[in-house]
Structures are given as structure tokens and as C-alpha cells.
N, C-alpha and C positions, 0 to 999 in steps of 0.2 A: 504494500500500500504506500503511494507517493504520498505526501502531502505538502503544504508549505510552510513554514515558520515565519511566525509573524513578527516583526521586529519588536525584540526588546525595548523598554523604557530609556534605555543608557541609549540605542542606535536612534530613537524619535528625537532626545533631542539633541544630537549630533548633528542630524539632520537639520532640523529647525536651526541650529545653530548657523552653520553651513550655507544654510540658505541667506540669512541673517546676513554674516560675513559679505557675501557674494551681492548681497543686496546692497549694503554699505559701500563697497568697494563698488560698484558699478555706478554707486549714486555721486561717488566722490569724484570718482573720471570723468563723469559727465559734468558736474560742476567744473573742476577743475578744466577742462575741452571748453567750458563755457565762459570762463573767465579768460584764457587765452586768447578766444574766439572776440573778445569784446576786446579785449586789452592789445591787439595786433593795428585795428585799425587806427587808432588812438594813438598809439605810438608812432605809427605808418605816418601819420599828420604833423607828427613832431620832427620825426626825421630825413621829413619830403625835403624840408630846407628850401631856401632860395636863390634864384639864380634871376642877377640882372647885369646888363651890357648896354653903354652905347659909347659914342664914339669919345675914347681917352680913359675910358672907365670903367670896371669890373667887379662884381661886389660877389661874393657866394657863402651862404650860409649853412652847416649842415652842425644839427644839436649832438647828432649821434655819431659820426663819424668825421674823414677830412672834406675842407672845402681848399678851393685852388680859386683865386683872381689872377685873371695874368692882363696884360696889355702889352702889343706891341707896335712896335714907331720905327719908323722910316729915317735916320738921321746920319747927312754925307754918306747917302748910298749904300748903310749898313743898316741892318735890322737892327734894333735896339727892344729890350724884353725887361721888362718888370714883373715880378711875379710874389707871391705870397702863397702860403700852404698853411692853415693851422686844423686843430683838431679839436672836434667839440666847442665851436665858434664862431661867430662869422669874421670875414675879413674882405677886404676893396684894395684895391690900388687902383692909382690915376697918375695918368703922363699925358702932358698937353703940349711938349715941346715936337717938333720933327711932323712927316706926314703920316697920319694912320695908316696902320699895318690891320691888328686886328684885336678885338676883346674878346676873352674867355671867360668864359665862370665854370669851375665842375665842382662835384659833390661827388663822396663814394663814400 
């Protein structure tokens, strides 16, 4: 004669327990996937940074990483270059002597 065994008291709440765990744990990944989820694009906005140019002038700001201004000029037929790089900051440079070459801004 087969029959089945029913789970013991000590296996129920092992079980329940188990369950419990798995339930905590799944609740917490997903909060936590959901705080990531919010806190990416918000950050995304902070460390979009900015970039502006025109002629003699270069400005770039980046909160979270480097930014670069550069300008460059035409002077006795030599390229002439001005350039700045800092990190977690912004920064510009400007050159208004010689004929425009060209303005940079970059972020990374």
C-alpha cells in the first residue's frame, strides 16, 4: 500500500518561512530596481552638462565627469589653441586676438 506523508509541522513552517524570505527578497529588488529606475534619470539631468560656443568662446560644463573648452585662432599664419580640461566643473576660455579658427566644448 502507497501512501503519502503529509508534511510535518517543523516542514509547514519552513515552508511558510521560505516563502516569506522569497517574498521579502523579491519585494526588496523591486524597490530597490525602482529606486535606480527613478534615480538614473535625475542624475542623467545633472550630468547632461552644458555645452556652448560662439565665435572667440567656449564654455562646457559637466557635474559628473571632465569638461574641455578649447578655442582656436589664426595668428601670423599659425594656428594658435587655448584650451582648459577640468573635472567635476565647469570651465570657458576666450581668445579675441588673430582670425577664428574654431570653438569647442566637450563633456565625457
Amino acid at each position: 500500500m502507497t501512501g503519502t506523508l503529509a508534511p510535518t509541522a517543523k516542514q509547514k513552517s519552513l515552508r511558510r518561512l521560505g516563502t516569506a524570505v522569497l517574498t521579502g527578497a523579491l519585494a526588496l529588488t523591486g524597490l530597490t530596481a525602482a529606486q535606480v529606475a527613478t534615480a538614473a534619470p535625475s542624475e542623467a539631468r545633472v550630468c547632461a552638462g552644458k555645452l556652448d560656443r560662439s565665435a572667440g568662446y567656449a564654455y562646457a560644463k559637466n557635474m559628473c565627469g571632465w569638461a574641455r573648452a578649447e578655442v582656436g585662432r589664426v595668428i601670423g599664419g599659425k594656428q594658435r589653441i587655448v584650451r582648459a580640461d577640468v573635472r567635476n566643473k565647469a570651465v570657458s576660455v576666450r581668445w579675441t586676438q588673430g582670425a577664428r579658427s574654431y570653438e569647442r566644448a566637450m563633456i565625457w
